[in-house]
C-alpha positions as CSV (number, residue, x, y, z in Angstrom):
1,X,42.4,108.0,103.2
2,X,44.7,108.1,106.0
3,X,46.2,111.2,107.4
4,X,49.0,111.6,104.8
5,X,51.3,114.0,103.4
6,X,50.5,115.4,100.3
7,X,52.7,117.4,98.1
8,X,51.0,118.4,94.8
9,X,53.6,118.1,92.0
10,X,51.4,118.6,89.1
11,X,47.4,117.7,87.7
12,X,45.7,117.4,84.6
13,X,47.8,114.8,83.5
14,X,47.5,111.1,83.2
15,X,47.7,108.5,86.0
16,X,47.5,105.0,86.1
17,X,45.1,103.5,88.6
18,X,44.6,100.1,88.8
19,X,46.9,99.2,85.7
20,X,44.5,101.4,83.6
21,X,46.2,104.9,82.2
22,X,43.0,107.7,82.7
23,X,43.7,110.5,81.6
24,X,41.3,113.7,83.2
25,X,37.9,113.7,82.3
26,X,37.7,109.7,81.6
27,X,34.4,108.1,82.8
28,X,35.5,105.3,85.2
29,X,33.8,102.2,86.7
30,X,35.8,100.2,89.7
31,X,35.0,97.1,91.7
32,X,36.7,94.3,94.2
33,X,37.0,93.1,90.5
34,X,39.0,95.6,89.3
35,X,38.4,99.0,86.8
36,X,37.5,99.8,83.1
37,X,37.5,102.9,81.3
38,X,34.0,103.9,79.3
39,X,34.7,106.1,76.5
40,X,33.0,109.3,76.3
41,X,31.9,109.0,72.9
42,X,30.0,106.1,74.2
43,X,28.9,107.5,77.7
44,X,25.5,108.4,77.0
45,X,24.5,105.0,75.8
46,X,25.4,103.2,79.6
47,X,22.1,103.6,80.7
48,X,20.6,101.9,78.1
49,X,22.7,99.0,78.2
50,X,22.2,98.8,81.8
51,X,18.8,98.4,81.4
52,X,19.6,95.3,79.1
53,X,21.5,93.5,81.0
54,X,19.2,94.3,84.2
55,X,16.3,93.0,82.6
56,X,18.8,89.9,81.2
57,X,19.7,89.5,84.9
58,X,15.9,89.4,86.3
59,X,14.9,86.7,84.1
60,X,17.6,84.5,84.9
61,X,17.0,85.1,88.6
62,X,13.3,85.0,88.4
63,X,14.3,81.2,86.8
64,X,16.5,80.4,89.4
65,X,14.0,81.3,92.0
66,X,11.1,79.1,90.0
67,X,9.3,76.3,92.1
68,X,10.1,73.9,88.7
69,X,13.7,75.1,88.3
70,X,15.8,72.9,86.3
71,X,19.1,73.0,84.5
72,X,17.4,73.1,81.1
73,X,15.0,75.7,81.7
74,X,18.0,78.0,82.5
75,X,20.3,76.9,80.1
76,X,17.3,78.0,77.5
77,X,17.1,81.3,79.4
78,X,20.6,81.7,78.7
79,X,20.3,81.2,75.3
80,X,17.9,83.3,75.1
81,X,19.5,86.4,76.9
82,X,23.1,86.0,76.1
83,X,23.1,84.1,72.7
84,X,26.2,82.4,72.1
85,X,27.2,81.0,75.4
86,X,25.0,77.9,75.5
């Protein structure tokens, strides 16, 4: 932040950040591709679908990265850790 002036008019109320209305006490996630909003009712389960898609992620890599890669191989990798989108 650059040396601005700030006048506080108010807080505890609702802003919108990136298109995205949060209201105080919202669990956010932002990127260079932009922000989303995790419910808290649902909060406690990130981790565990973190680890999902890590582990989805390390086997396509470790394909990618595989002496005999080929287009098949991760096509059926694909298939196998996002079902539906091959």
């Amino acid at each position: 932040m650059s040396h601005a002036w700030v006048h506080l008019v108010d807080f505890g109320l609702p802003v919108k950040v990136g298109g995205l209305w949060v209201k105080p006490g919202d669990l956010l996630h932002g990127d260079q591709r932009g922000i989303v909003s995790v419910p808290p009712e649902i909060a406690t389960r990130v981790p565990e679908g973190l680890t999902k898609v890590e582990a989805a992620e390390r086997k396509i890599i470790a394909t990618c990265q595989a002496r005999n890669f080929s287009a098949e191989k991760l096509k059926a990798v694909y298939r196998e850790v996002r079902p539906g989108t091959y």
